[in-house]
Backbone as JSON, one array per atom type, in Angstrom:
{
  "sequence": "XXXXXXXXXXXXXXXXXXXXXXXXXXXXXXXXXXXXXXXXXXXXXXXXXXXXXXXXXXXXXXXXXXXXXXXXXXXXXXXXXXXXXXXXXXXXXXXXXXXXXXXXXXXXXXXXXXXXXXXXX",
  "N": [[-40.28, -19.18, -17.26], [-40.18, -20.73, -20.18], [-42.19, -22.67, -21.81], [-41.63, -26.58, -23.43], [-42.42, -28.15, -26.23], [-45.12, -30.75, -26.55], [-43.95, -33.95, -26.01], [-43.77, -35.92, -28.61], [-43.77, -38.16, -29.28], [-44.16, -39.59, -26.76], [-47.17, -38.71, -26.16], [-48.43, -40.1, -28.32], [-47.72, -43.22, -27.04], [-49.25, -42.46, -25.31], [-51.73, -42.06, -26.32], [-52.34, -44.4, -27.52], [-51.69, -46.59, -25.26], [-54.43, -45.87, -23.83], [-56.45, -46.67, -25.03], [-59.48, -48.49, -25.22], [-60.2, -47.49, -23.02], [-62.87, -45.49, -21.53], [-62.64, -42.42, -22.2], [-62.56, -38.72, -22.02], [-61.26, -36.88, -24.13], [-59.56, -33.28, -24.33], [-57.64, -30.35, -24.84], [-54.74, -29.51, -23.38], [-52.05, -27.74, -21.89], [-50.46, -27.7, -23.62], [-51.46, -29.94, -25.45], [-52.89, -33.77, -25.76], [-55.31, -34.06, -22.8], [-56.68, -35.75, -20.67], [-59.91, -37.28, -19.69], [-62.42, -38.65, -17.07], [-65.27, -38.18, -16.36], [-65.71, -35.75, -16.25], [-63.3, -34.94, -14.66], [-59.66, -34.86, -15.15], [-57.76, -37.23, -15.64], [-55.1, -37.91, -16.83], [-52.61, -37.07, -19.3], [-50.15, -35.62, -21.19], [-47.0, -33.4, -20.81], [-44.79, -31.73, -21.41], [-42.27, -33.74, -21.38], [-43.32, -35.48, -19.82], [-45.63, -37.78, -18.63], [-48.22, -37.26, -17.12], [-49.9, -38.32, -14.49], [-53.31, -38.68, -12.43], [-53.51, -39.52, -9.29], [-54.56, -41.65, -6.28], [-53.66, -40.59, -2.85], [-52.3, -42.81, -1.83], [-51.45, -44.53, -4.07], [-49.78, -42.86, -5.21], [-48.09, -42.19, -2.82], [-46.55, -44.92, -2.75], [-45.64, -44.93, -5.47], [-43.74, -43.05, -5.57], [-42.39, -43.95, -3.62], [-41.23, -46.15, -4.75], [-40.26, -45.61, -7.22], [-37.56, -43.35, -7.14], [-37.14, -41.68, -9.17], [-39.5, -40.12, -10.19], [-42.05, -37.81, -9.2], [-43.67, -35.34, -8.13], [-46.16, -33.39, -10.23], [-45.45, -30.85, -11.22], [-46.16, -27.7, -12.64], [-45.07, -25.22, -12.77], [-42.59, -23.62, -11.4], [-42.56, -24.7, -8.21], [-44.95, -24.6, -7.52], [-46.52, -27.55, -7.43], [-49.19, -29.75, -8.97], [-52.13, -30.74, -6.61], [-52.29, -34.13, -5.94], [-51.1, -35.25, -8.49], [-48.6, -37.37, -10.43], [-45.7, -37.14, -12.34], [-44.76, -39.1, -14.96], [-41.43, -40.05, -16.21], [-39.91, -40.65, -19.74], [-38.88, -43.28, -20.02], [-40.29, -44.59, -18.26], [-42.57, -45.09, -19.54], [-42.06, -47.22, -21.03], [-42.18, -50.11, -20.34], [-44.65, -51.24, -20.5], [-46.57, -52.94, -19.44], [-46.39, -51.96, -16.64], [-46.96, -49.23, -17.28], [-49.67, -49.01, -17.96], [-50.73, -50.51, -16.28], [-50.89, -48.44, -14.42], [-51.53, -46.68, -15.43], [-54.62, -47.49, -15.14], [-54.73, -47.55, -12.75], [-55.15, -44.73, -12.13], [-57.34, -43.79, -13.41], [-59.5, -45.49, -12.58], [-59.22, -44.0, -9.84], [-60.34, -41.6, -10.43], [-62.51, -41.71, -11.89], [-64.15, -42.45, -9.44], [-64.08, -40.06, -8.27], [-66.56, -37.77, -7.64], [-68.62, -36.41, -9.99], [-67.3, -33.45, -11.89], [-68.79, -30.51, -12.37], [-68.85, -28.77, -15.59], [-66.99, -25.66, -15.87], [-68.2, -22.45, -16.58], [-68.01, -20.85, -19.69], [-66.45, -18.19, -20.46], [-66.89, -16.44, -22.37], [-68.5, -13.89, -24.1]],
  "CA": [[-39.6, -20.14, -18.12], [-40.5, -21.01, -21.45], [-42.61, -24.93, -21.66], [-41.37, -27.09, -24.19], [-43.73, -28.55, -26.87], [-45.18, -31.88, -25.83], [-43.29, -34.84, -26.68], [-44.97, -36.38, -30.32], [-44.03, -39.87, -29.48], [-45.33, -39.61, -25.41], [-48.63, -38.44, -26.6], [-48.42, -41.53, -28.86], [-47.62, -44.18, -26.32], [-50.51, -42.5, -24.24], [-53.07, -42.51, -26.82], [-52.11, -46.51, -27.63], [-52.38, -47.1, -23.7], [-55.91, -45.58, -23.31], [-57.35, -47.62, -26.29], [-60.48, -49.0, -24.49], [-60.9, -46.39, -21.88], [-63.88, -44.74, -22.09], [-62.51, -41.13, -21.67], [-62.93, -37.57, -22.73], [-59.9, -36.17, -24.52], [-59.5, -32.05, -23.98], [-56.71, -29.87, -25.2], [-54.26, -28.62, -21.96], [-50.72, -27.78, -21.54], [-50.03, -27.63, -25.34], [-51.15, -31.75, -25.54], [-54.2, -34.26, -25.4], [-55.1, -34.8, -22.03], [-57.71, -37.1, -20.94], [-60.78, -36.88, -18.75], [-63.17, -39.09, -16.7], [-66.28, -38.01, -15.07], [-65.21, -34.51, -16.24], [-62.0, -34.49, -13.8], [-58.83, -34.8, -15.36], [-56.57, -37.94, -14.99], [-53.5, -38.51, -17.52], [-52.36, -36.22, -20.32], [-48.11, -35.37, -21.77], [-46.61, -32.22, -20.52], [-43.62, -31.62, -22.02], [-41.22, -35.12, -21.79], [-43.76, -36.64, -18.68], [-46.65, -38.15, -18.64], [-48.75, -36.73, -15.92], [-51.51, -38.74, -13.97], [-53.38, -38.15, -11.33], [-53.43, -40.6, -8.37], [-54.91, -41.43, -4.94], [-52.94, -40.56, -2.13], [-51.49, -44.05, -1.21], [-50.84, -44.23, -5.41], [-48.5, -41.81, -5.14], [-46.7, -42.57, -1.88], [-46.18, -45.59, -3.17], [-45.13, -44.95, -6.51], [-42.71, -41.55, -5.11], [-41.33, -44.24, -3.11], [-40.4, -47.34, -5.39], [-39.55, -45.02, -8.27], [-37.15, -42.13, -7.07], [-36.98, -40.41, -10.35], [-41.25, -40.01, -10.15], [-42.32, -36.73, -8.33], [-45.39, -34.25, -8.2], [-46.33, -32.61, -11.62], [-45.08, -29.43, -11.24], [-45.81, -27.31, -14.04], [-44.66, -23.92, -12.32], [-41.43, -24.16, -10.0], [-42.68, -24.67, -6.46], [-46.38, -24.97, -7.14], [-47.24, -28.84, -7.85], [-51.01, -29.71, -8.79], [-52.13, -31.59, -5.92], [-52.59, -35.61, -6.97], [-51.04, -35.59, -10.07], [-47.36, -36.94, -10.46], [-44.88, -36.74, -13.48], [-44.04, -40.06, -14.95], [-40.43, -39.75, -17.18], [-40.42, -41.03, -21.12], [-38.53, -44.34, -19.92], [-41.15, -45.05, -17.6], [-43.56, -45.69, -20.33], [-41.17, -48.44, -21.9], [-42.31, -51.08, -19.75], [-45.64, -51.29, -21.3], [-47.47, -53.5, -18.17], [-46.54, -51.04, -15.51], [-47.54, -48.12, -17.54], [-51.14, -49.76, -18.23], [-51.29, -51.1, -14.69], [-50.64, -47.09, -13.46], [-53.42, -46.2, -16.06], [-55.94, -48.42, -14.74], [-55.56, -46.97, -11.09], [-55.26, -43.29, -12.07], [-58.64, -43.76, -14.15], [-60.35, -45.39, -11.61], [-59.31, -43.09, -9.28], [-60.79, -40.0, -11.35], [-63.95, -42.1, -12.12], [-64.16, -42.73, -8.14], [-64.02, -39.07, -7.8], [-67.94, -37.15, -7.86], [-68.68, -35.43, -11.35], [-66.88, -32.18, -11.54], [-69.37, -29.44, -13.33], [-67.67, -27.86, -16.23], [-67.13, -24.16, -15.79], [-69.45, -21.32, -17.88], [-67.95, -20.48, -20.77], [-66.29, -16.76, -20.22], [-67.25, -15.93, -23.81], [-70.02, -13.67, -24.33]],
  "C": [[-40.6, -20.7, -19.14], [-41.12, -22.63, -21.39], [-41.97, -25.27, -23.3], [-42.53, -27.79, -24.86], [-43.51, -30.0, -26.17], [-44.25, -33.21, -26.81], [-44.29, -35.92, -27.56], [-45.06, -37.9, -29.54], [-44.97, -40.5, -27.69], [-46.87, -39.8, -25.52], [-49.04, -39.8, -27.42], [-48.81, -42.57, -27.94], [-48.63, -43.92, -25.35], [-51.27, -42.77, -24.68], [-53.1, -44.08, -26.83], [-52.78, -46.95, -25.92], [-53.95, -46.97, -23.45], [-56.78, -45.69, -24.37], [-57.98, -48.72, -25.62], [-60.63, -48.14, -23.9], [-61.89, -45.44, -22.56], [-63.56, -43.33, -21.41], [-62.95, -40.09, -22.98], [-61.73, -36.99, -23.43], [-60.27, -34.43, -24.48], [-57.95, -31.72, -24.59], [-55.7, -28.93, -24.48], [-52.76, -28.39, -21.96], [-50.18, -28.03, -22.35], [-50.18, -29.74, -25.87], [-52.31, -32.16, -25.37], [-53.67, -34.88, -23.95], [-56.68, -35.42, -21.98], [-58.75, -36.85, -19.81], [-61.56, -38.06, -18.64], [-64.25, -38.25, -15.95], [-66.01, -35.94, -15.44], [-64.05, -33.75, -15.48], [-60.8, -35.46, -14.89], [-57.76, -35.8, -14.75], [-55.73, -38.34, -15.66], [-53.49, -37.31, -18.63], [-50.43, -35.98, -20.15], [-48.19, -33.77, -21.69], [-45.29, -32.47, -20.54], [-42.84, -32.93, -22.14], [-41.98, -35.78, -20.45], [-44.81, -36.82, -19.26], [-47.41, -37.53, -17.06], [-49.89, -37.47, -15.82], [-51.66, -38.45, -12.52], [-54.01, -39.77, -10.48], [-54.15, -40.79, -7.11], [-54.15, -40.82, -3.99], [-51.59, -41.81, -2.07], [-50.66, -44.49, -2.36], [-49.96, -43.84, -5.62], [-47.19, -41.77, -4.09], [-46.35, -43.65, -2.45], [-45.01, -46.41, -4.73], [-43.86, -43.96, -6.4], [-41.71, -42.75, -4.37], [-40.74, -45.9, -3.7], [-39.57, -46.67, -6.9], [-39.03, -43.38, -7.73], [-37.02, -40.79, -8.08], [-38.42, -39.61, -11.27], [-41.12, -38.97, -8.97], [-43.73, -36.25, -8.43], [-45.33, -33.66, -9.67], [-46.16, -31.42, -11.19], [-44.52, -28.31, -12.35], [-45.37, -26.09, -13.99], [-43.74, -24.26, -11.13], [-42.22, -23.69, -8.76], [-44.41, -24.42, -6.17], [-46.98, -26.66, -8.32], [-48.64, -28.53, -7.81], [-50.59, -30.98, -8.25], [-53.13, -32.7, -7.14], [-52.04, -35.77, -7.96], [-48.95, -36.21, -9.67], [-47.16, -37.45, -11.84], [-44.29, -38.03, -13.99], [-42.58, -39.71, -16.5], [-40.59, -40.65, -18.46], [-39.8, -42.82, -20.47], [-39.59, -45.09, -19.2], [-42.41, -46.03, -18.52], [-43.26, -46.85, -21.5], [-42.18, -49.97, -21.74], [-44.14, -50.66, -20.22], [-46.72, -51.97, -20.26], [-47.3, -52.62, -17.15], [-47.21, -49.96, -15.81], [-48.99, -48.52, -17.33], [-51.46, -50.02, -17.03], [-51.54, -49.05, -13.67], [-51.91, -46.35, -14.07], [-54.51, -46.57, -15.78], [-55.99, -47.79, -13.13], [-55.84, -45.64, -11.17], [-56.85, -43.25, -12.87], [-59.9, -44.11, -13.37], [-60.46, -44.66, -10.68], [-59.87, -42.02, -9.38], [-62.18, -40.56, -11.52], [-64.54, -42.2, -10.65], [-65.15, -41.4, -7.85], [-65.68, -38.4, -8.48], [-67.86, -36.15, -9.53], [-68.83, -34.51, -11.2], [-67.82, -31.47, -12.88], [-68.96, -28.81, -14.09], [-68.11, -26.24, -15.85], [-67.72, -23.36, -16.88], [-68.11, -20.68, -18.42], [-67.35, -18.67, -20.42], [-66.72, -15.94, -21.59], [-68.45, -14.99, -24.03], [-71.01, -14.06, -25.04]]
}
């Protein structure tokens, strides 16, 4: 199945949110996503927002918002940690920001991932 381009105004409302964060921006899943520490915690895939979470982050958030799941960018293989927040989600402008502040620390938490060599000759 075919991905849809990323949503213009998502990518928007993410960059605005992560104005102060000291991250890395990268180019993934046709969209800017965002990096700490060299691991990977928020970026727009197609009409979600995708961050990545702790464990308890995620039960927590899977279970006060039913219409929040796993990022699953291939049917029936989620990337573990990460879930899918929907465009309404990012309305509310203090929850979003409050969900950015744990998924960031969470990723900064996490040991500095080595980037991979270059396959290029």
């Amino acid at each position: 199945m075919a991905w849809k381009k990323a949503n213009r105004d998502l990518i928007d409302r993410l960059e605005k949110a992560l104005a102060g964060f000291d991250t890395e921006p990268k180019f993934m899943f046709g969209s800017p996503t965002f990096f700490v520490n060299n691991n990977m915690f928020a970026g727009v895939h197609q009409d979600t927002v995708i961050l990545r979470l702790s464990g308890a982050d995620r039960e927590a958030l899977f279970k006060e918002h039913p219409d929040i799941g796993p990022f699953t960018p291939m049917e029936g293989r989620p990337m573990k940690e990460y879930a899918a927040l929907p465009y309404d989600f990012t309305e509310d402008e203090d929850a979003f920001r409050e969900l950015l502040e744990k998924s960031y620390a969470y990723a900064a938490s996490l040991p500095f991932k080595p980037p991979k060599r270059s396959r290029k000759p």
